[in-house]
PAZA-320859 format. One line per field, with one value per residue (C-alpha): x, y, z; chain; residue number from 1. Coordinates in steps of 0.05 Angstrom, whole numbers, plus 5000, padded with zeros to 4 digits. Example, Ala and Ser with C-alpha at 12.3 -4.5 7.8 and 13.67 -1.06 7.14 Angstrom:
BEGIN
c1: (5246	5273)
c2: (4910	4979)
c3: (5156	5143)
kette: (A	A)
nr: (1	2)
END
This chain:
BEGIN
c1: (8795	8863	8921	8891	8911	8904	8966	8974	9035	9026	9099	9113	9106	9105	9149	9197	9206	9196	9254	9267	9328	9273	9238	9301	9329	9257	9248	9317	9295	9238	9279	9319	9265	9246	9175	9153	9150	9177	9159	9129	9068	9113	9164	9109	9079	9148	9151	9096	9104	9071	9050	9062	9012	9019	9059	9025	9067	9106	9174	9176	9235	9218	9241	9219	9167	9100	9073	8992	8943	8887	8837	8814	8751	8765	8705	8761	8804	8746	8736	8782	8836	8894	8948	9003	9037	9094	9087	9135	9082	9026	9084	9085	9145	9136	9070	9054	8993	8965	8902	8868	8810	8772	8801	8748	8786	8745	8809	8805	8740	8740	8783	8723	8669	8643	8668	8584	8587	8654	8629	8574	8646	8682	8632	8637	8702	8698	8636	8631	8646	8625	8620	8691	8712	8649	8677	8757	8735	8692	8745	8790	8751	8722	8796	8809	8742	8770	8689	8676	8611	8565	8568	8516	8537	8603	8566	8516	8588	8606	8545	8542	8617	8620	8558	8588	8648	8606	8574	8645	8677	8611	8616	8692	8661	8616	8664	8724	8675	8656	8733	8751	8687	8641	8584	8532	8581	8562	8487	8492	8544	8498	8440	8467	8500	8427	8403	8450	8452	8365	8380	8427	8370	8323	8372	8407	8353	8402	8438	8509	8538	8498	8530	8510	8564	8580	8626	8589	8560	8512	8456	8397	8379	8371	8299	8247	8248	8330	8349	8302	8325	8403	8377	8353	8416	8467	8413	8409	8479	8518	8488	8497	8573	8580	8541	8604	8649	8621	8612	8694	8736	8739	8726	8796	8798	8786	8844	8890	8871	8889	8936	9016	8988	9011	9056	9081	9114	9106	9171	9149	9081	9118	9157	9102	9058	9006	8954	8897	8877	8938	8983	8943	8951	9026	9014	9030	8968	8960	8892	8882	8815	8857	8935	8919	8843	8790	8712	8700	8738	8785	8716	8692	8731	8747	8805	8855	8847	8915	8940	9005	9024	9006	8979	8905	8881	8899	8868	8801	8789	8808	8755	8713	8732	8729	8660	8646	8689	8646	8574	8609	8621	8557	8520	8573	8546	8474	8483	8518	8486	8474	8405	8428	8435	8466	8497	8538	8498	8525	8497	8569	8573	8495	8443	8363	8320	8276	8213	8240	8250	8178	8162	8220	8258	8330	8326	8309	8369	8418	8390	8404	8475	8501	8483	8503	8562	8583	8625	8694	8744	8812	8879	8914	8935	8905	8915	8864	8866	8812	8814	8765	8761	8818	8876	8891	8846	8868	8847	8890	8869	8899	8857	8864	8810	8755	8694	8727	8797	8853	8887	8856	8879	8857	8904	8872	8890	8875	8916	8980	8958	8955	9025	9031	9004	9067	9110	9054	9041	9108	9130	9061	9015	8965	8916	8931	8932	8857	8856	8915	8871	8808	8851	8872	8802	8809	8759	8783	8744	8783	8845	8834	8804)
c2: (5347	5351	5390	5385	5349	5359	5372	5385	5411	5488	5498	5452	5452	5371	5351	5402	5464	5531	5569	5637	5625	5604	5674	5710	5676	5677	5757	5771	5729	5768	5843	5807	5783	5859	5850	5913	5970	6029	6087	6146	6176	6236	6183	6148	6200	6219	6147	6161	6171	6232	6232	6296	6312	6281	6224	6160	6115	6143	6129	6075	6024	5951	5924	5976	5960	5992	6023	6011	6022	5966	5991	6033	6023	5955	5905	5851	5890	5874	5941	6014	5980	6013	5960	6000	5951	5945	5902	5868	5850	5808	5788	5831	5843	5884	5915	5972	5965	6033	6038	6103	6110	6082	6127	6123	6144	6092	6080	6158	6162	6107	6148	6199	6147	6113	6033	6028	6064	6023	5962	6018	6032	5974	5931	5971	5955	5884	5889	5813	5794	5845	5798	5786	5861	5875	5811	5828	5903	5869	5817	5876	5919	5866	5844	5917	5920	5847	5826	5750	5747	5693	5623	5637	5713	5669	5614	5659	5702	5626	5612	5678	5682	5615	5630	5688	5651	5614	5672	5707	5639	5640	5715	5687	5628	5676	5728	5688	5651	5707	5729	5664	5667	5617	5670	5613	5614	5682	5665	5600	5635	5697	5651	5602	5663	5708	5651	5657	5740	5739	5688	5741	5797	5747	5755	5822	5863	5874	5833	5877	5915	5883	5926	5858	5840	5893	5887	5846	5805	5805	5857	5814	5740	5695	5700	5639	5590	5612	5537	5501	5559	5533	5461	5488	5527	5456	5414	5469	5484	5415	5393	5458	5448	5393	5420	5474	5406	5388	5458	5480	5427	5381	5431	5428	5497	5514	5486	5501	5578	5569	5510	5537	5610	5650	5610	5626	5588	5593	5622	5680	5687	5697	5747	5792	5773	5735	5708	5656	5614	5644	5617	5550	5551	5535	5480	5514	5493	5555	5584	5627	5584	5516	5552	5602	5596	5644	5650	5562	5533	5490	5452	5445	5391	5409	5411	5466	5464	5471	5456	5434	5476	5543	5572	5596	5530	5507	5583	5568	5490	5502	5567	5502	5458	5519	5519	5451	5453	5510	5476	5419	5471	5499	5433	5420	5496	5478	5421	5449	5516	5540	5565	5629	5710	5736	5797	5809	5837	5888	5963	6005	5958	5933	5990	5968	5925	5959	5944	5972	6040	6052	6033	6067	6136	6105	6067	6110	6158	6101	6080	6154	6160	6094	6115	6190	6180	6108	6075	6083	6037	6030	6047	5996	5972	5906	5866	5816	5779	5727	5687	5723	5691	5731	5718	5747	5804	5840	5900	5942	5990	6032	6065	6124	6117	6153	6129	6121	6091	6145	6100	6044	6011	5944	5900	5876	5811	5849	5898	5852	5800	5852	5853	5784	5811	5839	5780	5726	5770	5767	5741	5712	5734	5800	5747	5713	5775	5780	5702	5717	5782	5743	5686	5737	5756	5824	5877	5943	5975	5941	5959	6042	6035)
c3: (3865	3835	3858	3926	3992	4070	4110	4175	4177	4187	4166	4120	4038	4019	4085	4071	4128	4104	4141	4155	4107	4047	4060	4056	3995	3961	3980	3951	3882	3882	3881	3831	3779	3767	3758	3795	3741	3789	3742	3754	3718	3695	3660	3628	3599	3569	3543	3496	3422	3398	3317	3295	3239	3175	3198	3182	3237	3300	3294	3347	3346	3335	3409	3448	3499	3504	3562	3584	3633	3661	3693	3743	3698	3673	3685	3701	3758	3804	3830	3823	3810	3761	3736	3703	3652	3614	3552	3499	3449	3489	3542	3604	3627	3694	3730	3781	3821	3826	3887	3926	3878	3929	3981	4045	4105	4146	4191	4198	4209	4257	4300	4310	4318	4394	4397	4401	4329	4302	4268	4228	4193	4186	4159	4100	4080	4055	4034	4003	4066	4124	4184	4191	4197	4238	4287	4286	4314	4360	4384	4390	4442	4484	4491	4520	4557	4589	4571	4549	4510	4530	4492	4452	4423	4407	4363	4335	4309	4279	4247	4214	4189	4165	4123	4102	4069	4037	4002	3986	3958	3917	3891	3876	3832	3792	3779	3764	3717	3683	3677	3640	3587	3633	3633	3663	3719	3736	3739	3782	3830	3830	3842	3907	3935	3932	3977	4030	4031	4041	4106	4117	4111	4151	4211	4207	4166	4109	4051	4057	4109	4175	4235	4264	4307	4355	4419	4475	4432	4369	4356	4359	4368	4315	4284	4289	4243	4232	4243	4186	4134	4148	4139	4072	4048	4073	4031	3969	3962	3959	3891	3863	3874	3847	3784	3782	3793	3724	3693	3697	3742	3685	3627	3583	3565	3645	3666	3608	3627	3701	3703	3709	3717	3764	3803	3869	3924	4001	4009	3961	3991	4062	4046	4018	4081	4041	4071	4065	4001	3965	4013	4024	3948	3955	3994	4066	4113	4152	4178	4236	4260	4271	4274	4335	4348	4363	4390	4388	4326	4381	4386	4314	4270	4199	4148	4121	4042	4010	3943	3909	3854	3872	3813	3793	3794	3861	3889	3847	3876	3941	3950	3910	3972	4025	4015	4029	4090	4118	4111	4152	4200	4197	4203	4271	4300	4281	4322	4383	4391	4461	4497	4530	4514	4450	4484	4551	4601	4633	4637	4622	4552	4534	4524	4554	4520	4476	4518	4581	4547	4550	4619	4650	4651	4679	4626	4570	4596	4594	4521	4512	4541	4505	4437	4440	4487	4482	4527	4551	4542	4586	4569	4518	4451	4422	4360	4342	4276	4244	4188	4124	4064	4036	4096	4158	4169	4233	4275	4316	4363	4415	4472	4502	4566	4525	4487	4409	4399	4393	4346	4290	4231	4196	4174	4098	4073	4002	4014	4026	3969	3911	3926	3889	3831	3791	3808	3782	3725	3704	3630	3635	3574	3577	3565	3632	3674	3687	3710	3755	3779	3796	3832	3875	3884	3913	3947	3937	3992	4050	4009	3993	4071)
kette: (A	A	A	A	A	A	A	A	A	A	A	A	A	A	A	A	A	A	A	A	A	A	A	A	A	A	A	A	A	A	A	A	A	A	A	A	A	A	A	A	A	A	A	A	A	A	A	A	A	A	A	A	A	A	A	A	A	A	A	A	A	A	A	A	A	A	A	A	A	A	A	A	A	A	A	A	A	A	A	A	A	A	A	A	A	A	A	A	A	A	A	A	A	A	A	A	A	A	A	A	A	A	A	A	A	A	A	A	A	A	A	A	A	A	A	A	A	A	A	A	A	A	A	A	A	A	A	A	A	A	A	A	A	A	A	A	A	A	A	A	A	A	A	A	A	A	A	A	A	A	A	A	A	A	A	A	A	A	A	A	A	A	A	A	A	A	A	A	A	A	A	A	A	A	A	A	A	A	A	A	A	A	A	A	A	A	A	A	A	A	A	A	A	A	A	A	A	A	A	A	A	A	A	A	A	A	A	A	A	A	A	A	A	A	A	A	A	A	A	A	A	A	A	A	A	A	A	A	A	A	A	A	A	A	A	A	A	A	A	A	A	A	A	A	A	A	A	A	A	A	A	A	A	A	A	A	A	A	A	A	A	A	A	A	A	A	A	A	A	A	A	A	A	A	A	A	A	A	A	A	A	A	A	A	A	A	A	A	A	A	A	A	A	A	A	A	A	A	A	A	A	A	A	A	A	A	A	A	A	A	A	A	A	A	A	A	A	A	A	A	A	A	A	A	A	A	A	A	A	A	A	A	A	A	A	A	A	A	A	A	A	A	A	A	A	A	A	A	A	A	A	A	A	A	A	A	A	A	A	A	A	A	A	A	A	A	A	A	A	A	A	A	A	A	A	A	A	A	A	A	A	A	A	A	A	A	A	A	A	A	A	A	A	A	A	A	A	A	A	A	A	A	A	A	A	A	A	A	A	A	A	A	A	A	A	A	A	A	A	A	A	A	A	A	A	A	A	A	A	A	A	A	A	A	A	A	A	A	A	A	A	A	A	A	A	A	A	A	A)
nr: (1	2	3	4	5	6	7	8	9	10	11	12	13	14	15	16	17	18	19	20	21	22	23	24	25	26	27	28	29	30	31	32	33	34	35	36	37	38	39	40	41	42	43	44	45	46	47	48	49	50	51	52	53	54	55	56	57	58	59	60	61	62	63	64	65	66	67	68	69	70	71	72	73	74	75	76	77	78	79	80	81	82	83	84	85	86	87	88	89	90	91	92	93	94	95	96	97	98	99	100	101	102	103	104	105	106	107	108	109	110	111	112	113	114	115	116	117	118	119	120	121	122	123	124	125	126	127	128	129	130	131	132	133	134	135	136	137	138	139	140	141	142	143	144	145	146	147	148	149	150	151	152	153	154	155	156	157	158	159	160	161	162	163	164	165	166	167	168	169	170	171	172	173	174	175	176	177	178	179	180	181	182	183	184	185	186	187	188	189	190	191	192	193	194	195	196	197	198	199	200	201	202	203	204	205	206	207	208	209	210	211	212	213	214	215	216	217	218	219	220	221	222	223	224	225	226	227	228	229	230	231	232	233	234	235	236	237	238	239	240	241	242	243	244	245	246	247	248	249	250	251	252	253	254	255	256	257	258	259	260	261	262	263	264	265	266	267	268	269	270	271	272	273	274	275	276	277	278	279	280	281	282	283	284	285	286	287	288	289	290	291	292	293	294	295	296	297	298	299	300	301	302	303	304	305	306	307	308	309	310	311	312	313	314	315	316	317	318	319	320	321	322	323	324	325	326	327	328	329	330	331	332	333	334	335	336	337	338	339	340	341	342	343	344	345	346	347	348	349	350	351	352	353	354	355	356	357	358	359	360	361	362	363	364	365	366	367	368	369	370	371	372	373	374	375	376	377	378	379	380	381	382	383	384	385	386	387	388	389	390	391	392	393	394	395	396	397	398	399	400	401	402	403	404	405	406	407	408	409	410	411	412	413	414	415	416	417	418	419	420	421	422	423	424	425	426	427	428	429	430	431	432	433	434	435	436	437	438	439	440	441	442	443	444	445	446	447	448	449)
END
């Protein structure tokens, strides 16, 4: 692939140091360049030109800007998202990203719900990728509870995640497809990824929004006959990526609508906290699973994708090359997974088996008393971040000693990347906006969360 190399240099964009000085200078640049439109709704509704009747043509000067609105309806904004923008002619000069039409409350209403009933929430706010918010909660309480899941609950949460990249960087490749005019894209996208999501149903019992990883472990044990319908998703999906290889890497009027758009260097992507294949995009190799590793990536071996350049080019091949990397990973899992129990056993944390319920009445009352009353968890604040296929997601909770966390909030990598938006946007073309959108590839449920 062009534009892409491997570094391993977590701090370093083509041997040079990203300093806390670059940041700095590169945050101040960014206040300067004015391409945040900071207007209210009030002063953009007096910017309009009203015809009063019988004029043929408002009375609008020749250089003065025009005011418009993308989305929360638009087909391209990949979800409720509103971009306010301001245009001169097809030029846009500044953008406001306007969310909360989404507006769930889940951190809210994860306040109110048992740590047993937590991941029933969370999973719902990326929903193209649920595993990873279902596993950050997870990570999170069994770092308060001081539990350690057994080997094979942390493999199982591997295989599952990694597979569910794979399915996310493959809704990316349809949609941002579709964006550009490749409307076979969207089919052949749509297509690889409805393979992986009915595995996904084989295991969990649904294609979205699992509840599958829960703290102590995973809900149930992989299926029979789980390990020869991997070996035919890592056989089924490599030729299919080369076909998209052929399809848009090398297509001319691809890469002239992605090459050069929507720059953005490390520096800039640091000082807005942005995470994951935008970052990697700039060249800066940083990824939670090798840079501070969690559940058993210190024992897998793959690569951190980063590109050169840093525009919507580098973010499209690398989620390309992402892909690959995580079959590797896959295969390496498939090949290593342990015998053993998918959940911790112990009785304050792990309801009964199902088959005991009916043979005995202690454990039908502690079936009972888990699911109604859940289970406390000590004292203490906790921050546990993974790496999703947007960035850093994170989860933060603070206990209180009782049964649901007093305090929660989710740190979404979508939520700090749409930041990005109004500074790669700017003096670009209108035209360009909706590439720059889908390169972002947002998901507006973990961001109105």
């Amino acid at each position: 692939m062009t534009a892409l190399h491997h570094d391993n240099a977590a701090d370093t964009v083509d041997g040079h140091e990203v300093t806390g000085d670059d940041v700095r200078a590169a945050a101040a640049e960014l206040h300067e360049r004015d391409a945040v439109l900071r207007l209210s709704e009030a002063e953009a509704a007096a910017m309009a030109v009203t015809i009063d009747e019988g004029d043929e043509f408002p009375p609008t000067p020749v250089d003065e800007t025009m005011i418009i609105n993308m989305g929360p309806q638009h087909p391209s904004t990949h979800g409720v998202l509103r971009l306010m923008m301001e245009l001169d002619g097809e030029t846009v000069v500044r953008t406001k990203p306007i969310i909360g039409y989404l507006h769930t409350g889940m951190e809210w209403t994860g306040e109110e719900l048992s740590y047993l009933q937590g991941p029933t929430n969370v999973t719902r706010m990326d929903y193209a990728s649920p595993l990873f918010t279902e596993l950050a909660f997870s990570l999170a309480t069994e770092k308060l509870l001081g539990v350690e899941v057994p080997e094979r609950a942390t493999w199982i949460r591997m295989l599952m995640t990694e597979m569910n990249r794979v399915s996310s960087h493959l809704l990316f490749l349809a949609t941002n497809g579709m964006d550009l005019g490749a409307v076979s894209m969207m089919l052949y996208g749509w297509r690889e990824r409805e393979q992986v999501l009915r595995f996904f149903e084989k295991v969990t019992g649904l294609r979205m929004n699992h509840n599958y990883i829960r703290p102590g472990g995973v809900a149930a044990d992989l299926p029979p006959g789980w390990r020869d319908d991997v070996l035919q998703l890592l056989d089924a999906i490599p030729p299919r990526l080369d076909e998209y290889d052929i399809l848009l890497t090398g297509q001319p009027l691809f890469r002239k609508r992605l090459q050069g758009v929507g720059v953005i260097t490390a520096a800039e992507c640091l000082a807005l906290g942005i995470t994951g294949p935008l970052l990697r995009s700039t060249g800066y190799a940083w990824d939670l699973r090798r840079d501070d590793p969690y559940l058993a990536y210190d024992a897998l071996d793959f690569d951190v994708i980063v590109g050169s350049y840093g525009d919507c080019f580098d973010r499209y091949a690398i989620r390309l090359n992402e892909v690959r990397e995580s079959l590797g990973l896959i295969r390496q899992i498939l090949d290593a997974m342990p015998p053993g129990d998918y959940r911790v056993q112990d009785k304050k944390v792990t309801p009964p088996p199902r088959a005991r319920i009916d043979e005995s009445m202690e454990a039908l009352i502690h079936h009972f008393k888990i699911f109604t009353e859940g289970f406390k968890v000590p004292e203490g604040e906790v921050y546990v971040a993974v790496e999703s296929p947007r960035g850093e997601l994170g989860c933060y909770i603070v206990a209180d000693g009782s049964s649901h966390p007093y305090r929660m909030h989710v740190r979404a990598p979508s939520f700090a990347n749409l930041q990005a938006l109004p500074h790669m946007m700017h003096n670009g073309l209108i035209a360009d906006g909706v590439a720059i959108i889908s390169s972002v590839d947002p998901i507006m449920g973990e961001v109105d969360r």
